[in-house]
VOLUMZA-666557 format. One line per 5 residues: their letters; for each residue y, z, x of C-alpha. Coordinates in nm, 3 decimals, always signed. Layout:
<atoms>
A	Y:Z:X  ...
</atoms>
This chain:
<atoms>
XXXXX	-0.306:-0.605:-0.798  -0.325:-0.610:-0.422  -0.109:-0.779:-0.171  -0.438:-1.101:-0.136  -0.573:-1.031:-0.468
XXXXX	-0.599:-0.863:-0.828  -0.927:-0.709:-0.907  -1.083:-0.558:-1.217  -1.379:-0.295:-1.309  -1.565:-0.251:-1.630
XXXXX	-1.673:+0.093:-1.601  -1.876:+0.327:-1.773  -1.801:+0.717:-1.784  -2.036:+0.817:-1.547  -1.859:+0.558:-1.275
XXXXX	-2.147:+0.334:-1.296  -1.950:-0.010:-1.252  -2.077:-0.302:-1.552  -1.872:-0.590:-1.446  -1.596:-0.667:-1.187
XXXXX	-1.366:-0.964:-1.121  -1.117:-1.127:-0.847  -0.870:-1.371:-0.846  -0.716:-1.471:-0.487  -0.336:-1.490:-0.465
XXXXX	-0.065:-1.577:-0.221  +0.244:-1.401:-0.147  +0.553:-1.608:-0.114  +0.782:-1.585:+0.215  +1.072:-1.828:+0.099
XXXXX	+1.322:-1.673:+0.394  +1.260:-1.485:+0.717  +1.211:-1.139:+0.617  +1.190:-1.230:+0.295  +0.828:-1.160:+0.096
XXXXX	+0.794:-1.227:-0.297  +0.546:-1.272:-0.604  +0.602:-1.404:-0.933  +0.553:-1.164:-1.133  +0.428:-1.318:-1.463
XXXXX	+0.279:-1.617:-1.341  +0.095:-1.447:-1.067  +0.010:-1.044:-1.194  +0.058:-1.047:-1.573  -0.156:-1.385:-1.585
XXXXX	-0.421:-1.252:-1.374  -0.421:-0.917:-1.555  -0.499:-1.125:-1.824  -0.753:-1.336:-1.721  -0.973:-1.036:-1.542
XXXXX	-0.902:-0.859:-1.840  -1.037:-1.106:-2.090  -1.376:-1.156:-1.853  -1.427:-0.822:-1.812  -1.422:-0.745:-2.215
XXXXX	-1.691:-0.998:-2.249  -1.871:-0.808:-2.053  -1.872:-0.538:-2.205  -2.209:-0.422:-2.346  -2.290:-0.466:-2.695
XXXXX	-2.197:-0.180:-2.912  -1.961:-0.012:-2.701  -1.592:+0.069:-2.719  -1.314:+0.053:-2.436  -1.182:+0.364:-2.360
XXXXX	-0.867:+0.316:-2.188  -0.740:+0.084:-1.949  -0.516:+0.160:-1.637  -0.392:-0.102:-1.357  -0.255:-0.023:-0.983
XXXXX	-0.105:-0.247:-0.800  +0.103:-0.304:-0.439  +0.423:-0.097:-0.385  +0.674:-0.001:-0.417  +0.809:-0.329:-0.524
XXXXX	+1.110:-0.421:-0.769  +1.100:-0.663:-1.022  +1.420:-0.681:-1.242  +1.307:-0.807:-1.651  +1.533:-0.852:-1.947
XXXXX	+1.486:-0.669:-2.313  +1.184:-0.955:-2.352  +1.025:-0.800:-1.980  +1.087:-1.135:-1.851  +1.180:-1.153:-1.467
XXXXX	+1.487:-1.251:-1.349  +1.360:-1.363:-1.027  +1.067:-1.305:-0.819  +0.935:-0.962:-0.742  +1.044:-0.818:-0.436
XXXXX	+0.780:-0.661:-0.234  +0.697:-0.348:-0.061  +0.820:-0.253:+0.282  +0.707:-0.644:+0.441  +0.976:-0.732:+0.240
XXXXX	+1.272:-0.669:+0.521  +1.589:-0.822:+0.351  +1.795:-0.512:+0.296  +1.878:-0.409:+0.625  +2.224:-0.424:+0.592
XXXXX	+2.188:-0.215:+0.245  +1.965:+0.057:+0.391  +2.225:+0.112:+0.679  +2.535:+0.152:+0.450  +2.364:+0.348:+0.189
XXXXX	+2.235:+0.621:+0.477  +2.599:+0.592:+0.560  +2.667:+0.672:+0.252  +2.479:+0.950:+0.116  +2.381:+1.069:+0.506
XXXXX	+2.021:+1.076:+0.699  +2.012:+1.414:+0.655  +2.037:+1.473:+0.317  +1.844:+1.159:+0.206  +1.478:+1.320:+0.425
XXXXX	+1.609:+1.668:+0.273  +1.634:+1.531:-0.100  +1.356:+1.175:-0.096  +1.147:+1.365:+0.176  +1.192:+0.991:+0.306
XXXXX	+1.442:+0.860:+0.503  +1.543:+0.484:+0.396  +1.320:+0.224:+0.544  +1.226:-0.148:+0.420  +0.992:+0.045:+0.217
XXXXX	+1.237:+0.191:+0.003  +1.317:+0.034:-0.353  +1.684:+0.183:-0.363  +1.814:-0.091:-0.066  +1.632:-0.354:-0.239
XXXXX	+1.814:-0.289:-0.561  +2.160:-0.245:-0.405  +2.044:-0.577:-0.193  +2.015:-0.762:-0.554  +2.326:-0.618:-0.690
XXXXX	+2.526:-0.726:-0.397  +2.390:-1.075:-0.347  +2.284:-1.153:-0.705  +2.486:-1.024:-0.917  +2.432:-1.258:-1.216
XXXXX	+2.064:-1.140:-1.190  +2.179:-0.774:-1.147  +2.410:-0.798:-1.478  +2.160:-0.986:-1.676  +1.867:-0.719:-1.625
XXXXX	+1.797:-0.406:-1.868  +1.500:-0.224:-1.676  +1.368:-0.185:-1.312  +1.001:-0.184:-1.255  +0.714:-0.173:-1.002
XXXXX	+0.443:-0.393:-1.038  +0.182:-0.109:-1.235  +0.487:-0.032:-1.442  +0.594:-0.385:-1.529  +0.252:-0.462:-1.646
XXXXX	+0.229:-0.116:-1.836  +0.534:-0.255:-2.019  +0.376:-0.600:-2.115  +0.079:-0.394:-2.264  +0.240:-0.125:-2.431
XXXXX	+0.632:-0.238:-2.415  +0.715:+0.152:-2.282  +0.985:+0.185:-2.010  +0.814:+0.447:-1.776  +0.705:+0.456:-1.426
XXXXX	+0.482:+0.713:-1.254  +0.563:+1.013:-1.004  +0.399:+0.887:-0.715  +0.579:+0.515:-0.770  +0.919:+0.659:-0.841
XXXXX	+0.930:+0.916:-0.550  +0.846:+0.576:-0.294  +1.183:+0.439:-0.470  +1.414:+0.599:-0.204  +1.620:+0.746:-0.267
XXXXX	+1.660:+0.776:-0.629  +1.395:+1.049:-0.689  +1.394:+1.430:-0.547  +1.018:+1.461:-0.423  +0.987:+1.871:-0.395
XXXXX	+1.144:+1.852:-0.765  +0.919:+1.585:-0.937  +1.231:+1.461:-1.088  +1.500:+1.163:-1.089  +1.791:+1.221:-0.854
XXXXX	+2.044:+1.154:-1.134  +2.360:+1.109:-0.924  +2.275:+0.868:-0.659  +2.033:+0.694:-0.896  +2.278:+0.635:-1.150
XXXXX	+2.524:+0.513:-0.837  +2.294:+0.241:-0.728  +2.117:+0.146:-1.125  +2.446:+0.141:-1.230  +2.401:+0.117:-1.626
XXXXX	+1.987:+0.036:-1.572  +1.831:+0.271:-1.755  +1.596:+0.557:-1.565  +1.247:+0.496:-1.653  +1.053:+0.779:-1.838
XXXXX	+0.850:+0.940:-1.577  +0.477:+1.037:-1.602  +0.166:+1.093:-1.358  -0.071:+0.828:-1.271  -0.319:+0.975:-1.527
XXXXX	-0.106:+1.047:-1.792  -0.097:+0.802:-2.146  +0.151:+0.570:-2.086  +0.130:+0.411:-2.478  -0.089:+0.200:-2.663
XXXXX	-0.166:-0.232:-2.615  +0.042:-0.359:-2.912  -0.100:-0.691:-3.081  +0.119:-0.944:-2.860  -0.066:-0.818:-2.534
XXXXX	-0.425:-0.780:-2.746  -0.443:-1.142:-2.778  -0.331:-1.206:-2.435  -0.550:-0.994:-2.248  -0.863:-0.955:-2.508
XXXXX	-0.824:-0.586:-2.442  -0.834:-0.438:-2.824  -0.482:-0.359:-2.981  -0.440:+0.043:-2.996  -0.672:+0.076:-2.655
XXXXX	-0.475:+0.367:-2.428  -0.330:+0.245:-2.122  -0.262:+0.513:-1.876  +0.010:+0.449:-1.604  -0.159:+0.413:-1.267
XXXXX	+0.055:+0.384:-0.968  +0.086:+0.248:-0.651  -0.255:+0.026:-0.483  -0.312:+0.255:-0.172  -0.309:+0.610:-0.395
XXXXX	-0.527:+0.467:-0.669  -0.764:+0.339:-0.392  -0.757:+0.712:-0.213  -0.809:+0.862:-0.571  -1.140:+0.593:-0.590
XXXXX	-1.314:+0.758:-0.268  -1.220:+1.151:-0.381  -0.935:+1.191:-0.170  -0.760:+1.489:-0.352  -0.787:+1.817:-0.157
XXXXX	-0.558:+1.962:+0.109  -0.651:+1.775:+0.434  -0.818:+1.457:+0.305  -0.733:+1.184:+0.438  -0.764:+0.827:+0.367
XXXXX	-0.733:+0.507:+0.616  -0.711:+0.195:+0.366  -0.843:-0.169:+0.585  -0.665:-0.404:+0.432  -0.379:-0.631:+0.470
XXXXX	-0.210:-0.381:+0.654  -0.302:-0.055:+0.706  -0.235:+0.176:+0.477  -0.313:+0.637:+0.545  -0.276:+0.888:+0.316
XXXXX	-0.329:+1.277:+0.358  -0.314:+1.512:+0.054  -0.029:+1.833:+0.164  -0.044:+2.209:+0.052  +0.336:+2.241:+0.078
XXXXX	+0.686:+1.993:+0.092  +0.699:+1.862:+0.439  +0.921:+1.572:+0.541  +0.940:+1.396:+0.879  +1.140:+1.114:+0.937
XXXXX	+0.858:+0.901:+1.079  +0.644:+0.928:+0.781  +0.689:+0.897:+0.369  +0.613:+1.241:+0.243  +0.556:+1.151:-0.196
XXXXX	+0.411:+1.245:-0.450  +0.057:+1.260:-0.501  -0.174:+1.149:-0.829  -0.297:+1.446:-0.954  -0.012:+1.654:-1.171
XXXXX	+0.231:+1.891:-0.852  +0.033:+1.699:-0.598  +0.221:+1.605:-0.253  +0.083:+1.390:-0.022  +0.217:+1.199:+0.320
XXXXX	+0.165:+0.865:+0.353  +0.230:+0.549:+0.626  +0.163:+0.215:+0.660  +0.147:-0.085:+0.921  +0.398:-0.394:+0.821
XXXXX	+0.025:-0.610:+0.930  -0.387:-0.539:+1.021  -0.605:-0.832:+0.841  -0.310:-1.035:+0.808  -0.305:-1.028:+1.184
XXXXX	-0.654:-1.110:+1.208  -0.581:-1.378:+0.952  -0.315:-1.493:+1.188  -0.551:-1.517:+1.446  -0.812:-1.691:+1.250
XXXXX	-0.583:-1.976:+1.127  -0.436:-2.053:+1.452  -0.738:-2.046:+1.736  -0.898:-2.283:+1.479  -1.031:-2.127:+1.198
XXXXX	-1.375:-2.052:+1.300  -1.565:-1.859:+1.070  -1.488:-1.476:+1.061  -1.896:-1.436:+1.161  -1.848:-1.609:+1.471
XXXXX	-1.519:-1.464:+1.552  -1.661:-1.118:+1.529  -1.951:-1.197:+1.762  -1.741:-1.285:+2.016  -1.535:-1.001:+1.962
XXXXX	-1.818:-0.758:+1.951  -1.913:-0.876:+2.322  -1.574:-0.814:+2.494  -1.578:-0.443:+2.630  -1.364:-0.160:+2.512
XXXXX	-1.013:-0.226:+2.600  -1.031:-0.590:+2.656  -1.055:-0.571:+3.007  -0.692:-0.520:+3.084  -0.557:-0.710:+2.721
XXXXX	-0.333:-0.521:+2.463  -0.156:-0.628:+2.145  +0.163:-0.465:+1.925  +0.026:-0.571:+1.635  +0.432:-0.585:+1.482
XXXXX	+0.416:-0.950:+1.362  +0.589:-0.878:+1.041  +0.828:-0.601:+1.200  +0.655:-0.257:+1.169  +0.641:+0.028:+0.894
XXXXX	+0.604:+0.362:+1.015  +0.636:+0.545:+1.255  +0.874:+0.238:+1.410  +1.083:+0.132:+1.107  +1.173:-0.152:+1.282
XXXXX	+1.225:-0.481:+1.097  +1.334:-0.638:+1.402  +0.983:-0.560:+1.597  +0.808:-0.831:+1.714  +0.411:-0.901:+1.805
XXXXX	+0.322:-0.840:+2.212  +0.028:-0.935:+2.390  +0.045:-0.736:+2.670  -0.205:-0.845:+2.997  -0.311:-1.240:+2.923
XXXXX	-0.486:-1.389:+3.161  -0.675:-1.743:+3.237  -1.024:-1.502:+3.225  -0.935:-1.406:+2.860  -1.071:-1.594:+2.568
XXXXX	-1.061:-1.614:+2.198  -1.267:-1.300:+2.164  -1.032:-1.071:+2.395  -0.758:-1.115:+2.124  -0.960:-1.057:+1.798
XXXXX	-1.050:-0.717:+1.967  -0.697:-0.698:+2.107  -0.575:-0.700:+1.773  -0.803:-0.432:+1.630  -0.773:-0.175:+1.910
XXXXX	-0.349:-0.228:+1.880  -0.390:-0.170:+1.471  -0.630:+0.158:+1.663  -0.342:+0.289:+1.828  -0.114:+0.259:+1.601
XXXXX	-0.316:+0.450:+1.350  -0.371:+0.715:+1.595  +0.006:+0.772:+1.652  +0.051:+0.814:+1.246  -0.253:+1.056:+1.266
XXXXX	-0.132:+1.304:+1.544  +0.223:+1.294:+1.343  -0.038:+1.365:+1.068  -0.144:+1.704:+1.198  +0.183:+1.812:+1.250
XXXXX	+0.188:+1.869:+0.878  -0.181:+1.986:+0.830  -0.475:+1.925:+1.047  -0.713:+1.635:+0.872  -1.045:+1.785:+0.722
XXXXX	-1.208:+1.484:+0.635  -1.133:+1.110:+0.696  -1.277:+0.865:+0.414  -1.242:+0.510:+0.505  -1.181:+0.262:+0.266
XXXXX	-1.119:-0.139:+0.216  -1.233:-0.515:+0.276  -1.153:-0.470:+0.649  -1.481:-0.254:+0.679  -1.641:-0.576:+0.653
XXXXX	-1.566:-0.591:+1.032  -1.825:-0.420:+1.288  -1.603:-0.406:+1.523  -1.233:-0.267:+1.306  -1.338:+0.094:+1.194
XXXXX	-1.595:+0.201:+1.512  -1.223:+0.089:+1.731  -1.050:+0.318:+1.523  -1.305:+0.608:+1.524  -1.353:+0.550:+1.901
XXXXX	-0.953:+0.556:+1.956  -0.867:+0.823:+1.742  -1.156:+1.050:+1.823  -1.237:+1.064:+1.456  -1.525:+1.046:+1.225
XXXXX	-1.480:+0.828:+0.910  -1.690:+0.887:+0.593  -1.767:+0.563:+0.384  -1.838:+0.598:-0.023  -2.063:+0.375:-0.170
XXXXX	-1.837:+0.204:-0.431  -1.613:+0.014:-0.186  -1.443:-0.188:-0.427  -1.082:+0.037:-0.430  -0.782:+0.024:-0.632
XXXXX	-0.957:-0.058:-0.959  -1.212:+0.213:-0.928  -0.957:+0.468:-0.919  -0.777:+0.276:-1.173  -1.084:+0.327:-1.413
XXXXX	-1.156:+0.751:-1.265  -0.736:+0.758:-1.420  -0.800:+0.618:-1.718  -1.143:+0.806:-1.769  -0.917:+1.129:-1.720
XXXXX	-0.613:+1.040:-1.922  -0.807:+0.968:-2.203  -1.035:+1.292:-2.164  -1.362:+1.122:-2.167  -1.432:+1.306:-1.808
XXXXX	-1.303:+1.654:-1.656  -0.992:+1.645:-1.487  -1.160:+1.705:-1.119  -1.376:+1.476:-1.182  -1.499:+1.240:-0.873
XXXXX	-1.731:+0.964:-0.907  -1.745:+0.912:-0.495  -2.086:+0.918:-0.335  -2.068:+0.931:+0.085  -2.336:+0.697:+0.181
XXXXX	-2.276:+0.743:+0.555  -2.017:+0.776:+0.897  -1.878:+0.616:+1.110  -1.857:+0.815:+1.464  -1.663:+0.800:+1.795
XXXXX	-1.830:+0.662:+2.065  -1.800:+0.900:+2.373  -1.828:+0.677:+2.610  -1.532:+0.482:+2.525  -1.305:+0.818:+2.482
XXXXX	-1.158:+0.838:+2.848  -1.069:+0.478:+2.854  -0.873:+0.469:+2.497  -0.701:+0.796:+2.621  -0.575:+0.636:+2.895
XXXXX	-0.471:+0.270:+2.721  -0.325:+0.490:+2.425  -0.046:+0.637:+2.675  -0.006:+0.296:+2.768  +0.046:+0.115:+2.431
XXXXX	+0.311:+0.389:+2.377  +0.534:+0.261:+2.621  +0.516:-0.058:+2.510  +0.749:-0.087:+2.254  +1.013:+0.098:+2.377
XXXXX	+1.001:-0.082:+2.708  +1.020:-0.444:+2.450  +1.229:-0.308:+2.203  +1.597:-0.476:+2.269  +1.357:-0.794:+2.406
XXXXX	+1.205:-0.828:+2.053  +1.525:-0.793:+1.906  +1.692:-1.083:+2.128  +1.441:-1.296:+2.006  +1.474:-1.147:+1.720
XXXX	+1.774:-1.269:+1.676  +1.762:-1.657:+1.828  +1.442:-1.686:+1.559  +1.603:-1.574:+1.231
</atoms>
């Protein structure tokens, strides 16, 4: 369940994929800052329907294994004993309402401890702020509700009714959870859930329960099939393309951007979200931009909604560095490394000689830069050994040969492309034991590779783009300000 659409995989146990389905969805943005989904009406019903195509697809004679679902995170959504929502789900770190709540709980429990304990310090993409933010402002809601979910967990729940959530989820759900210790961080969890339960933790690929009858007929999926637990979108997507080992890394073009690099050892830095991987003992750092194709979907919608096909072209036959044009791409605030809710979108360099092409490319060399600043904070931790690029956004000749060409670095492509569910299905394969552990079902069909030409020139415009936002930064909060 992704942040523009659910998608589902019928697949067989040698990763050979039988049948696949999409359903588009919206997000909801009632408030400024605010971003939402309806939980049941929007992921539990599509769950169903993708579930009940995909079983008629399956081929005759066969039986279904296991099931497993990801989906975008961390999020919150608050149920009663029947797991229905008391309001809408609040989303991951887009979602900038608890400002206020992030402040007083650093306050509270200090920086310092929080990065030393979460391996995090608290951001918008922390769950912990969004649950004091509901406590404080809706307290009816708050009193009323008997468990805390994510989105793979809540929908776990509806197919199994178990109250669990997995490691990788919980330790993104600042800062109740101790990340070096794989475990709940009992004191400040219990001061911020109050009397909501903990959630039983388990990995991704670990047997969450069984589909009881009330979810069979709902979803088609047979009652008694295993559902294993699954975990956040962007991990089950890195899991789909093999990234597993110490220095893998994985750049996810979606939405927003989304990296992930598996660790040897605990390392925390306060620009990045150092978690829990998938695989059992597994620690991995992660970042994110607050916007990438939702910028170029911006873009798209309001120079008149040409075709993406013709946008590109005229993209493609700007130069490198847009002849003197450059974007902060922070038009929903920005995730790491800024943390900045406040930050606001820049183009930097407009001219009358600039045209609708200059800022499509704009925008995909200032989503570049800004995944070349995660990267080098990337190799402060461990060096990258491979780079395995992932997501609809590769759909665009023009987005991943920017990044490559900006960051200096090659980017291997799998064959299966599709993401979140494929990794959803490798989990399920494992948790159920119908495939080894280390099993990986990615094939690398080819790479994409800097352009040496262009390296001199994005060295150059990188040091500029850096100064950028700090030279904007109390600017963007001024208007900031006047636009809330």
């Amino acid at each position: 369940m992704g942040t523009g659409s659910t998608k589902g995989v019928l697949v067989d146990a040698a990763g050979v994929v039988l049948a696949s389905a999409t359903i588009s969805h919206s997000m909801s943005l009632p408030r400024p800052g605010w971003a939402e989904v309806d939980a049941e009406a929007t992921w539990w019903r599509e769950v169903c329907e993708i579930s009940n195509r995909l079983v008629r697809e399956m081929p005759s004679g066969s039986t279904l294994a296991a099931m497993c679902v990801s989906g975008v995170g961390p999020c919150l959504v608050l149920c009663d004993d029947d797991l229905n929502p008391l309001r809408p789900a609040i989303l991951y770190g887009i979602d900038t309402r608890a400002t206020v709540e992030i402040r007083s709980l650093t306050e509270e429990f200090g920086a310092h401890e929080i990065l030393e304990r979460a391996g995090t310090l608290l951001s918008s993409q922390a769950v912990g702020p969004k649950l004091e933010w509901v406590r404080r402002h809706e307290p009816d809601v708050f009193g009323r509700a008997t468990g805390w979910y994510g989105s793979n967990s809540y929908i776990a729940a509806k197919l199994t009714g178990e109250y669990a959530i997995d490691h990788h989820t919980a330790s993104q759900c600042d800062p109740l959870y101790v990340t070096s210790a794989f475990e709940w961080n009992v004191e400040w969890a219990t001061r911020i859930c109050g009397r909501l339960p903990l959630p039983r933790l388990v990995w991704p690929h670990e047997v969450v329960g069984r589909v009881h009858g009330d979810a069979a007929a709902a979803t088609g999926v047979p009652r008694g099939t295993p559902v294993v637990a699954g975990t956040v979108d962007a991990y089950a997507e890195a899991f789909s393309v093999g990234v597993r080992n110490t220095g893998d890394q994985m750049l996810m073009y979606g939405s927003t951007m989304f990296l992930v690099q598996i660790i040897d050892e605990y390392h925390s830095d306060p620009a990045l979200w150092t978690t829990a991987g998938i695989d059992r003992g597994s620690l991995a750092l992660a970042a994110g931009t607050s916007t990438a194709g939702t910028m170029i979907g911006w873009l798209q919608s309001v120079t008149g909604g040409a075709p993406l096909d013709e946008l590109m072209a005229e993209a493609a036959a700007v130069p490198a560095g847009c002849e003197g044009l450059m974007t902060l791409p922070y038009l929903a605030g920005e995730r790491t490394p800024v943390f900045d809710p406040m930050a606001r979108g820049l183009f930097a360099g407009l001219t009358l000689r600039h045209g609708r092409g200059h800022l499509f490319r704009a925008a995909y060399e200032g989503i570049g830069f800004g995944v070349r600043q995660i990267l080098e904070m990337f190799d402060d931790a461990h060096t990258g050994r491979r780079t395995v690029a992932v997501g609809g956004g590769l759909r665009s000749p023009i987005w991943a040969q920017a990044v490559s060409d900006i960051t200096g670095r090659p980017q291997l492509v799998a064959e299966q492309g599709i993401g979140a569910s494929y990794g959803d299905a490798l989990m399920a394969a494992i948790g159920v034991e119908l495939v080894a552990p280390e099993t990986d079902w990615a094939k690398i069909t080819h790479e994409i590779t800097p352009n040496p030409d262009n390296r001199a020139l994005y060295d150059e415009l990188y040091e500029t783009w850096r100064q950028l936002y700090p030279a904007t930064k109390d600017l963007m909060h001024a208007l900031g300000e006047l636009g809330s």
